[in-house]
C-alpha positions in Angstrom: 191.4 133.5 47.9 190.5 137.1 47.6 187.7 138.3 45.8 186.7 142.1 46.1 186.6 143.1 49.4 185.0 139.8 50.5 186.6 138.7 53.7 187.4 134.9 54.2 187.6 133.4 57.7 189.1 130.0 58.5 189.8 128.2 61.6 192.5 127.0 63.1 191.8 124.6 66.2 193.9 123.8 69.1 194.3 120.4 67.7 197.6 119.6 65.6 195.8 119.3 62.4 195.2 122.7 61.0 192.3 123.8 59.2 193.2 125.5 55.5 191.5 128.8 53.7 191.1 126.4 50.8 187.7 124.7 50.5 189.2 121.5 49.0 191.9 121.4 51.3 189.6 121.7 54.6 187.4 119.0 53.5 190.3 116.6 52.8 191.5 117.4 56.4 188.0 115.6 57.6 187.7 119.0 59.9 185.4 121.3 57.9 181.8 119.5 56.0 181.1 122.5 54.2 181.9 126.6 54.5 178.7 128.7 55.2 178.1 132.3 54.0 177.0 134.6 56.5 175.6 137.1 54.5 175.2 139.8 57.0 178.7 140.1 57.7 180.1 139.1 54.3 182.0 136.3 55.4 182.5 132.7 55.1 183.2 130.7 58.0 184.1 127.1 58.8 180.6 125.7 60.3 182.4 122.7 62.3 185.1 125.0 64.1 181.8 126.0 65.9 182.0 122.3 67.8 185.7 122.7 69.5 186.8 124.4 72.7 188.6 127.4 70.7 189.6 128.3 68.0 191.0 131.2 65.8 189.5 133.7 63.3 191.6 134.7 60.5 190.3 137.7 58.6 191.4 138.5 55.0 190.7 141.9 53.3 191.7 144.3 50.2 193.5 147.0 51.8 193.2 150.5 49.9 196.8 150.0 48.0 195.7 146.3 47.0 197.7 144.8 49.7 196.8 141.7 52.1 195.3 142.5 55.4 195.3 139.6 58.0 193.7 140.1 61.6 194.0 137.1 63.8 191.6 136.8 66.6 190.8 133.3 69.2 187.2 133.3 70.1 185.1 130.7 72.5 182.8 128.5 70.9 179.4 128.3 72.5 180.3 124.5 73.1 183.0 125.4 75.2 180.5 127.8 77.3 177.8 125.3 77.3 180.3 122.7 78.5 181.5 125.4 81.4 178.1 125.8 82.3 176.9 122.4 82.7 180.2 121.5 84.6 179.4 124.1 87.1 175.9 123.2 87.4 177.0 119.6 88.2 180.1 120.6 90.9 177.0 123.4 92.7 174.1 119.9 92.6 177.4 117.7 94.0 178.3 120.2 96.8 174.9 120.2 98.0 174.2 116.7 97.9 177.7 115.8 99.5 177.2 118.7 102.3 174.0 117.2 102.7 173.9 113.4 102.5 177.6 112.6 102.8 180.0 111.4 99.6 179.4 108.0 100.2 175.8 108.0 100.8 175.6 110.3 97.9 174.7 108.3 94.4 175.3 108.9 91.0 171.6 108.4 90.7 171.1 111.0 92.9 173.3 113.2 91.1 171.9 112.9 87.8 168.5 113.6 89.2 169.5 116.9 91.1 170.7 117.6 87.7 168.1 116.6 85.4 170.8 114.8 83.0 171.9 111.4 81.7 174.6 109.4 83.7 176.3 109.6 80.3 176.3 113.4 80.2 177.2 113.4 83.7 180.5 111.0 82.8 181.1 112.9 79.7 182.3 115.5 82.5 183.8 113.4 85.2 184.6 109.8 84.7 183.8 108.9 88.3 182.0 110.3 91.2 185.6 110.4 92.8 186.6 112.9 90.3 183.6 115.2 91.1 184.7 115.2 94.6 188.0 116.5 93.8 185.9 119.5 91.5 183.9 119.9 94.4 186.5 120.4 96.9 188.7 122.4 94.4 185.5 125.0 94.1 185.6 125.2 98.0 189.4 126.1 98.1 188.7 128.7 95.7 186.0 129.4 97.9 188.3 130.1 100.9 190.6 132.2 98.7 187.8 135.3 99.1 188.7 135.0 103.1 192.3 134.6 102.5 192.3 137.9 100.6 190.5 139.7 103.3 192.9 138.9 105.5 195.7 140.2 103.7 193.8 143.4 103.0 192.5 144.3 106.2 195.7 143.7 108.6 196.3 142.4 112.2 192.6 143.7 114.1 190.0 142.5 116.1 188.1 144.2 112.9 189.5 141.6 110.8 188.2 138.6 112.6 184.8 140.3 112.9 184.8 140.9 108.7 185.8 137.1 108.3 183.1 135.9 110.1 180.6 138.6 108.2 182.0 137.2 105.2 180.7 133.7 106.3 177.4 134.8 107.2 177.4 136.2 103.5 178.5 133.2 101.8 176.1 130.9 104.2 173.1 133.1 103.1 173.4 132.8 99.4 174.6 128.8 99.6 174.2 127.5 102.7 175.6 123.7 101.5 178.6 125.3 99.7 180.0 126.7 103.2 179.4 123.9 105.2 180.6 121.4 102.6 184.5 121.0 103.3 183.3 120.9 107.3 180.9 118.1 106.4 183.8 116.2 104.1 186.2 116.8 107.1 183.8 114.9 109.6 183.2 112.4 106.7 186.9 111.3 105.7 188.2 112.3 109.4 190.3 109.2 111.1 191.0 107.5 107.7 193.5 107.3 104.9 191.4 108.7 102.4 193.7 110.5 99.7 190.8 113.2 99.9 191.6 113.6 103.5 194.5 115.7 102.5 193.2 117.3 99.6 190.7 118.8 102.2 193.2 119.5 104.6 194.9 121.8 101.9 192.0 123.6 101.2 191.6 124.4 104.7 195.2 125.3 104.8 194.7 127.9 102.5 192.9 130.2 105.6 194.4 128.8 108.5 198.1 129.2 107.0 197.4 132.8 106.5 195.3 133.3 109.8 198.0 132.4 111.5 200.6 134.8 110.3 198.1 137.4 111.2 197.8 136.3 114.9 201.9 135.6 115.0 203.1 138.2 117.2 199.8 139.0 119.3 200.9 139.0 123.1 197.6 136.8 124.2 198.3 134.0 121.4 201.0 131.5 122.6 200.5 129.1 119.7 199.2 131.0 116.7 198.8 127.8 114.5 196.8 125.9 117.2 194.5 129.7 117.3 193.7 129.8 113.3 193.0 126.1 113.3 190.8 126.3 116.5 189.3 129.9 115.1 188.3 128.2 111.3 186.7 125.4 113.6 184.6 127.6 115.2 183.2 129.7 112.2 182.6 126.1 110.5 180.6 125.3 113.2 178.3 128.4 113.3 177.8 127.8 109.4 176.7 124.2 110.6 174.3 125.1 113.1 172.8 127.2 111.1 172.2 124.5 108.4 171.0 122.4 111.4 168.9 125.1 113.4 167.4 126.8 110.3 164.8 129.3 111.2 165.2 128.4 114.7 168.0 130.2 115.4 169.3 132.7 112.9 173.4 132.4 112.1 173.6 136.3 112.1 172.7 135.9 115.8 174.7 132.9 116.4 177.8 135.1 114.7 177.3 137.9 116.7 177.0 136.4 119.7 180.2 134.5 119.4 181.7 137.8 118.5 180.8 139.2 121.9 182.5 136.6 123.7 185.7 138.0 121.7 185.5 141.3 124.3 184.5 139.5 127.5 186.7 140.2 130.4 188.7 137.6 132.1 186.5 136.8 134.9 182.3 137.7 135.3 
């Protein structure tokens, strides 16, 4: 298959059936319609590989002795980022719309229209609306990850605490729905037997596990599971006022002002 110093580039998917350097081969595979010269780069390249997640780039060349030179590389297809892109855009419309309306209220209509897609596209990505939840609350533990590795940088201070709930403020100014959603979905599911309940419960888990090493061994904290529980609670709640208050009453001054009750003295 070497002519010159023309390279030849097949590729090989991640499915089991391989895809062949040989043009006859390929097209009795049923995975390659025709091979396409690019004549910029002088190479030939499978045109269909282009429509899977992944796939490899095989490169063949003359070296200067006459020998074979092979260089394997695995590339993205743009399908596979398109496919990321619109599966993100779907999970951000979903967060909103459950933070706002509630799952349960929320419909698939309403989905698709915050979307501007088909229900089919929408189910090409998630067969169910109950499998978009579980995206949704899977993006809000990651979410929660960003806190739980402040904490672990910044140590056991008061200093900590006050960078968590900046960090909040942060996250509530760029997407307001996306830090109030696992709140919302807490309230929603709360006092049933919901499988999501506990899928939720583990996201939180993910801070309050880790807040409450931090406050372990602090001479004013008796129970330091019942503190990080009752501490996430509380900077919830100021990221739901502020979706509630809105301009009324800005969160930065909400957070600050429940960070000044953190040094009042016992009695006033």
């Amino acid at each position: 298959m070497l002519y010159g110093n023309v390279r030849w580039i097949w590729a090989q998917t991640h499915h089991p059936n391989l895809m062949h350097p040989s043009r006859d081969r390929a097209s009795r595979s049923g995975r390659v319609d025709r091979l396409l010269r690019d004549e910029s780069s002088d190479m030939f390249v499978a045109s269909n590989a282009l429509l899977y997640p992944a796939f490899q780039i095989v490169e063949v060349a003359i070296g200067k002795r006459g020998e074979s030179i092979l260089r394997t590389r695995t590339i993205k297809s743009t399908y596979e980022e398109k496919a990321r892109a619109t599966r993100r855009k779907i999970i951000n419309e979903a967060t909103i719309l459950f933070a706002r309306q509630g799952f349960h209220k929320t419909t698939v209509t309403d989905i698709v229209n915050a979307i501007g897609m088909t229900q089919g596209a929408l189910y090409h990505h998630f067969p169910n609306k109950r499998a978009l939840l579980d995206a949704v609350v899977d993006g809000r533990a990651r979410g929660i990850e960003s806190y739980q590795a402040l904490l672990k940088n910044r140590g056991r201070s008061l200093e900590t605490v006050r960078q968590v709930v900046n960090l909040m403020v942060e996250h509530f100014n760029k997407n307001p729905e996306a830090t109030t959603c696992l709140a919302a979905l807490t309230t929603e599911f709360a006092g049933t037997d919901d499988p999501s309940l506990e899928k939720i419960r583990q996201a939180c888990d993910i801070f309050i596990d880790t807040f409450e090493t931090i406050l372990s061994g602090h001479p004013s904290i008796n129970d330091p599971r019942a503190a990080a529980i009752a501490f996430f609670g509380a900077v919830q709640g100021i990221a739901i006022q502020g979706l509630l208050r809105g301009r009324k009453m800005a969160i930065r001054k909400m957070a600050d002002a429940f960070l000044s009750m953190m040094n009042m003295p016992r009695k006033w």
